[in-house]
C-alpha positions as CSV (number, residue, x, y, z in Angstrom):
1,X,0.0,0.0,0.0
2,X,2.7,2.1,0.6
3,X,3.6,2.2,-3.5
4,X,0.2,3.5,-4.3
5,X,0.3,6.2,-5.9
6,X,-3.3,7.3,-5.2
7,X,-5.6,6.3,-2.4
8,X,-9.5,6.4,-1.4
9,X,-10.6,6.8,2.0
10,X,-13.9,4.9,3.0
11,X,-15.4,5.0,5.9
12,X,-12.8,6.4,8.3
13,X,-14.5,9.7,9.5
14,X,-12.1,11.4,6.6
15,X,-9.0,10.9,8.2
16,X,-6.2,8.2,8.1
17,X,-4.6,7.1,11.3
18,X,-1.5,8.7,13.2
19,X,0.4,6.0,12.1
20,X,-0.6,6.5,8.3
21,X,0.8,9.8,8.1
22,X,2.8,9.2,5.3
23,X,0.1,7.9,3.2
24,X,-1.9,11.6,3.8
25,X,-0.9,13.0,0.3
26,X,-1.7,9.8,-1.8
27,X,-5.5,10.8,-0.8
28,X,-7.4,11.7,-3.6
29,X,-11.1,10.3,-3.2
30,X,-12.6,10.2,0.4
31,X,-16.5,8.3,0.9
32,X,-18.0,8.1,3.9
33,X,-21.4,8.9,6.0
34,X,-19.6,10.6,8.9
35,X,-19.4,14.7,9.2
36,X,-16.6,16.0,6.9
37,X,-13.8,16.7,8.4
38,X,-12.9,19.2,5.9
39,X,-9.3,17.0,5.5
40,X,-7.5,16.6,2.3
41,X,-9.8,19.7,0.5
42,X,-6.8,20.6,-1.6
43,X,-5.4,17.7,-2.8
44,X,-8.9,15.6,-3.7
45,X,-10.8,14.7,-6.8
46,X,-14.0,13.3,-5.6
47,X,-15.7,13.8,-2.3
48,X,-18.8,11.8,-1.1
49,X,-19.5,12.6,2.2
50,X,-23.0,12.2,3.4
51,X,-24.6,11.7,6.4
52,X,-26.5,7.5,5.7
53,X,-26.6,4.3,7.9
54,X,-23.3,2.9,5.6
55,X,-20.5,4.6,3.2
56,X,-21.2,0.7,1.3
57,X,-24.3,2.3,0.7
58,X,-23.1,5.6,-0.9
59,X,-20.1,3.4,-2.6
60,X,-23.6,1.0,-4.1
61,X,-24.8,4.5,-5.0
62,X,-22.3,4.7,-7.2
63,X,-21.4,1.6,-8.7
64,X,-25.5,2.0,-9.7
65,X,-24.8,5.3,-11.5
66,X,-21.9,3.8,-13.3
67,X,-23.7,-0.3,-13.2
68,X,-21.9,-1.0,-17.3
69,X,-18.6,-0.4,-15.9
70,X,-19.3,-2.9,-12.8
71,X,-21.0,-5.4,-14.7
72,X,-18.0,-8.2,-14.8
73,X,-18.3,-7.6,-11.2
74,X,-21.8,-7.6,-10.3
75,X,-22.4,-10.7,-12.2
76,X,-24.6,-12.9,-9.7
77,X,-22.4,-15.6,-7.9
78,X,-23.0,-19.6,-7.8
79,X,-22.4,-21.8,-5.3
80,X,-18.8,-22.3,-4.6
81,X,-18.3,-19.2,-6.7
82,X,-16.2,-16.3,-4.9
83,X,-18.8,-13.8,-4.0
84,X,-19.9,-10.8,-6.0
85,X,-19.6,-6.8,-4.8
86,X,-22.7,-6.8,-4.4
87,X,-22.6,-9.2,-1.6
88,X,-19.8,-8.0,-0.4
89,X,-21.3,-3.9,-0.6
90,X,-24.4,-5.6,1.0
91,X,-22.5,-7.0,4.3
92,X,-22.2,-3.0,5.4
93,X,-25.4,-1.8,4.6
94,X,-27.2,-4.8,6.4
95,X,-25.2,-4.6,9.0
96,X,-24.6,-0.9,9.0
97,X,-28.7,0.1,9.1
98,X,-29.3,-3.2,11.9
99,X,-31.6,-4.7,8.3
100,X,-33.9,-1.5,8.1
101,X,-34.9,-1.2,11.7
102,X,-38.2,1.3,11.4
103,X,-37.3,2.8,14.8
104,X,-33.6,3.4,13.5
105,X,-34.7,5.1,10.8
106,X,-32.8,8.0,10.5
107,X,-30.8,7.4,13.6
108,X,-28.8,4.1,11.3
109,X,-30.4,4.0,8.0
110,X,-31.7,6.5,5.5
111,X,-33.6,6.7,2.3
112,X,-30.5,6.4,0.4
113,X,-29.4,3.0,2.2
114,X,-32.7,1.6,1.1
115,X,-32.1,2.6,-2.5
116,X,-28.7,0.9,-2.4
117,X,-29.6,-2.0,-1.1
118,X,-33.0,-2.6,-3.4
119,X,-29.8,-2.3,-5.7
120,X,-27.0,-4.6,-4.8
121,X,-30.7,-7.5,-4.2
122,X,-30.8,-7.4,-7.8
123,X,-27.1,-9.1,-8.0
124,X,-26.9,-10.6,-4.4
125,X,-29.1,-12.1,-1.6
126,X,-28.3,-9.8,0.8
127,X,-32.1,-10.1,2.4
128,X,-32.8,-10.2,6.1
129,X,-31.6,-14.1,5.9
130,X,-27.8,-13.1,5.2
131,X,-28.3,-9.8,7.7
132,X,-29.4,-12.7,10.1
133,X,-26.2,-14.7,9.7
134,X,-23.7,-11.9,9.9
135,X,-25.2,-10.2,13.0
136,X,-25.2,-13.9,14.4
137,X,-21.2,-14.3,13.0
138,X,-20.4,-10.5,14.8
139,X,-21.0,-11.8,18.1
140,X,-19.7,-15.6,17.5
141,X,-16.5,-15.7,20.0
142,X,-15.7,-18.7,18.2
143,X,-15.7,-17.8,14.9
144,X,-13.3,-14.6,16.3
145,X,-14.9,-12.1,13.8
């Protein structure tokens, strides 16, 4: 990581940690749903920075806007296939919004997540099933997620 010559920050409340200082100027995109921090203003080429349950969601929000150039990627996965970025994308915004809670809604989850995630359900089953599973896996001690 330390080669790249540019670098998108995700989800990080627009900021990299101390110990990343040296990667600061390689920042050149910064998505996320936490306040903007305002860092990196002169050196980046693309800000989204919204306030939504998950940045997955504004990052889906995206990959919808631009959906040709993700096709390859969106293609719906088998069994035994490696899963799709839209299962992956999903994992956050399940997770992220607690599966559409109505009483988190917009405390964890906004309009926008719900748009992303009717979405990525076109090219993943990432339905209250798989948020079952993963909130399960979060708090398996076993599986030491």
């Amino acid at each position: 990581i330390r080669r790249q010559r540019q670098m998108c920050i995700r989800d990080s409340h627009n900021i990299l940690d101390a110990n990343q200082g040296d990667l600061s100027s390689k920042v050149k995109r910064v998505i996320d749903h936490h306040v903007d921090s305002g860092a990196y203003a002169d050196q980046i080429v693309e800000k989204q920075c919204r306030l939504v349950g998950s940045a997955c969601s504004l990052v889906a929000i995206m990959v919808k806007a631009d959906e040709a150039m993700f096709a390859e990627d969106l293609v719906r996965s088998e069994a035994g296939q490696q899963p799709n970025l839209a299962y992956l994308l999903g994992a956050a915004v399940v997770l992220d919004s607690y599966f559409f809670k109505e009483e988190l809604r917009a405390k964890k989850w906004t309009d926008e997540d719900t748009v992303a995630h009717e979405f990525l359900m076109q090219y993943a089953d990432v339905g209250q099933e798989y948020w079952s599973a993963l909130n399960h896996a979060k708090f398996d001690v076993q599986a030491g997620l």
